[in-house]
C-alpha positions as a printed Julia matrix, in Angstrom:
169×3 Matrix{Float64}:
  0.0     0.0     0.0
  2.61    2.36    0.84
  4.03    1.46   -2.62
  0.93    2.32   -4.28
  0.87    5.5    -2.34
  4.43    6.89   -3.84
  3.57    5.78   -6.88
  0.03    7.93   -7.17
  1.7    10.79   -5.71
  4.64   10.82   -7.84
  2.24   10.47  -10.96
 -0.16   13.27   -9.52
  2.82   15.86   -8.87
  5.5    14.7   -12.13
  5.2    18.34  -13.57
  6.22   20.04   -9.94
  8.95   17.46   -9.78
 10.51   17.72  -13.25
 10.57   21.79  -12.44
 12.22   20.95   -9.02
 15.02   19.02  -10.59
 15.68   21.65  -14.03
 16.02   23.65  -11.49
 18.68   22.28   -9.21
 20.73   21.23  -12.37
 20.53   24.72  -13.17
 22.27   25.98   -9.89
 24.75   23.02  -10.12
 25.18   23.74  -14.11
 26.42   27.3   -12.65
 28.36   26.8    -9.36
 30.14   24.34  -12.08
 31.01   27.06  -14.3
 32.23   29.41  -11.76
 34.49   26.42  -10.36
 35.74   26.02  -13.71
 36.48   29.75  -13.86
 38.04   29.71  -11.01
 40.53   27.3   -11.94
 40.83   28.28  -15.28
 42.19   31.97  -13.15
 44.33   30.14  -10.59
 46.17   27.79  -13.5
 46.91   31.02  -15.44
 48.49   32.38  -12.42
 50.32   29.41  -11.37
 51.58   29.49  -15.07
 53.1    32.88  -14.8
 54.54   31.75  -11.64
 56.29   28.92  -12.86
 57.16   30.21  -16.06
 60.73   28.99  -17.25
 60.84   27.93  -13.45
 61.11   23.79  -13.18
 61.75   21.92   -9.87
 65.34   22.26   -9.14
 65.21   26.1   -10.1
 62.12   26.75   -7.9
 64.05   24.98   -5.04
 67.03   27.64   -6.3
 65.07   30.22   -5.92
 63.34   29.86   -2.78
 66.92   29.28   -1.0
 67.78   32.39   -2.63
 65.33   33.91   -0.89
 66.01   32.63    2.59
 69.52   33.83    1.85
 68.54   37.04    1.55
 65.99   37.15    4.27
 69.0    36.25    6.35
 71.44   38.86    5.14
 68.58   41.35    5.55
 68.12   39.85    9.34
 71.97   40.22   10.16
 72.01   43.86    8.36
 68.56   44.61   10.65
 70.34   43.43   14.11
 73.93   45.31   12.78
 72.02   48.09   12.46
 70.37   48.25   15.69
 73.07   48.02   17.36
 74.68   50.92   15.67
 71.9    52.95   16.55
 71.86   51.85   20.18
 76.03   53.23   19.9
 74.58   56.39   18.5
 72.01   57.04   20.57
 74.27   56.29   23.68
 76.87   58.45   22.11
 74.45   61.29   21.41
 73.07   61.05   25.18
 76.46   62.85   25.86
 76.39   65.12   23.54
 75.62   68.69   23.97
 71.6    69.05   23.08
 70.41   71.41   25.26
 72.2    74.73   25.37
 71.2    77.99   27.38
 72.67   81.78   26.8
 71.84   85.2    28.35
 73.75   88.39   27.42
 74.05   91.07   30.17
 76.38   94.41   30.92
 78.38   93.27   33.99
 79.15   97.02   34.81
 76.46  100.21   34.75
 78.8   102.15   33.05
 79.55   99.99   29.69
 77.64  100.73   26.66
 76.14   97.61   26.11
 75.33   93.82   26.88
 78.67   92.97   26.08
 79.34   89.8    28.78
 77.74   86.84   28.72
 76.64   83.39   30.2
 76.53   80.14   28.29
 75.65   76.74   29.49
 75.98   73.74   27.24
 74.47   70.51   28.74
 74.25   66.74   27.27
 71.03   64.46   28.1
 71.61   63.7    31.21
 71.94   67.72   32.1
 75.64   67.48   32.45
 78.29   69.88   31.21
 79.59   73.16   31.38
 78.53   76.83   32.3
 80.88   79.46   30.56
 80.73   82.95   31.71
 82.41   85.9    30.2
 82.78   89.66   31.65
 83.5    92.43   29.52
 85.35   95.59   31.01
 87.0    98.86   30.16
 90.08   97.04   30.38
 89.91   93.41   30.07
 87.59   90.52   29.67
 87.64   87.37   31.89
 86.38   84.02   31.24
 85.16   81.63   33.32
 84.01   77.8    33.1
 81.59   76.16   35.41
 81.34   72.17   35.58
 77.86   71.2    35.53
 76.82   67.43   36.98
 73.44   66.59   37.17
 72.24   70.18   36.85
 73.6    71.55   40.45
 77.25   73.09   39.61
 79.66   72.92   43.27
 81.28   76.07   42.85
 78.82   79.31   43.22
 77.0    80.35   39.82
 75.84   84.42   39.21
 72.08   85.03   38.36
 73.25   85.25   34.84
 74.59   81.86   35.08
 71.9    80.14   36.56
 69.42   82.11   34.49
 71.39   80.58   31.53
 71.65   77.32   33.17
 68.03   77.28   33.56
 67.3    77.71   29.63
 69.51   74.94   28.9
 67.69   72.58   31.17
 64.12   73.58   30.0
 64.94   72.2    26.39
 64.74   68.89   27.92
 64.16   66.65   24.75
């Protein structure tokens, strides 16, 4: 009976099934197409890939490239270091330098003498001082460590000294 059922309702519904299954071989009639596209794309590519490339030179040519990966890694670390030297030689450089111009004496024409501090990173270095006079000019020099000199500084000198640290990089 069941047998007899399928039978009747495949008979009764043949037009709805013969749509169903055009249809279906129409979706799988294009995903097939687009597959075939697909590859048809990824062999051209793998052609122009391997073009006048056969086993033993594609094996050359990938150990070329590690090669050079490597030399690039051992230029990459040289480098660095070099740049940690630098930067470790620049830290005591002078960066940071402070000046003021001032008349030492009321009766000099102008602002003649001068303060000059030249400091490295780490606010180390030197304060130089000159005085201008009718007569003569004297220089002085300062050492500077950490910012604090130990022998007294004028205003001008720690006015100057002051500039130089305030350009703190």
């Amino acid at each position: 009976m069941n047998m007899n059922y399928f039978m009747k309702f495949m008979a009764d519904n043949m037009p709805f099934i013969v749509v169903a299954m055009a249809v279906i071989m129409f979706i799988m009639l294009c995903v097939m197409i687009k597959q075939a596209w697909s590859l048809s794309y990824m062999k051209k590519r793998y052609r122009k890939m391997m073009n006048g490339v056969d086993g033993d030179n594609l094996e050359r040519l990938l150990m070329g490239h590690i090669d050079e990966v490597r030399h690039v890694v051992e230029e990459n670390q040289r480098l660095d270091t070099e740049n940690r030297r630098m930067d470790e030689l620049l830290n005591m450089a002078v960066t940071r330098v402070g000046m003021v111009r001032f008349r030492a004496f009321e009766d000099m024409g102008s602002d003649l003498s001068y303060a000059v501090a030249l400091l490295d990173a780490h606010n180390n270095g030197v304060v130089l001082s000159s005085i201008f006079g009718r007569e003569d000019s004297r220089s002085y020099a300062k050492p500077i460590e950490d910012g604090k000199s130990s022998y007294p500084m004028t205003q001008e000198e720690e006015q100057a000294l002051k500039e130089a640290m305030a350009k703190a990089q």
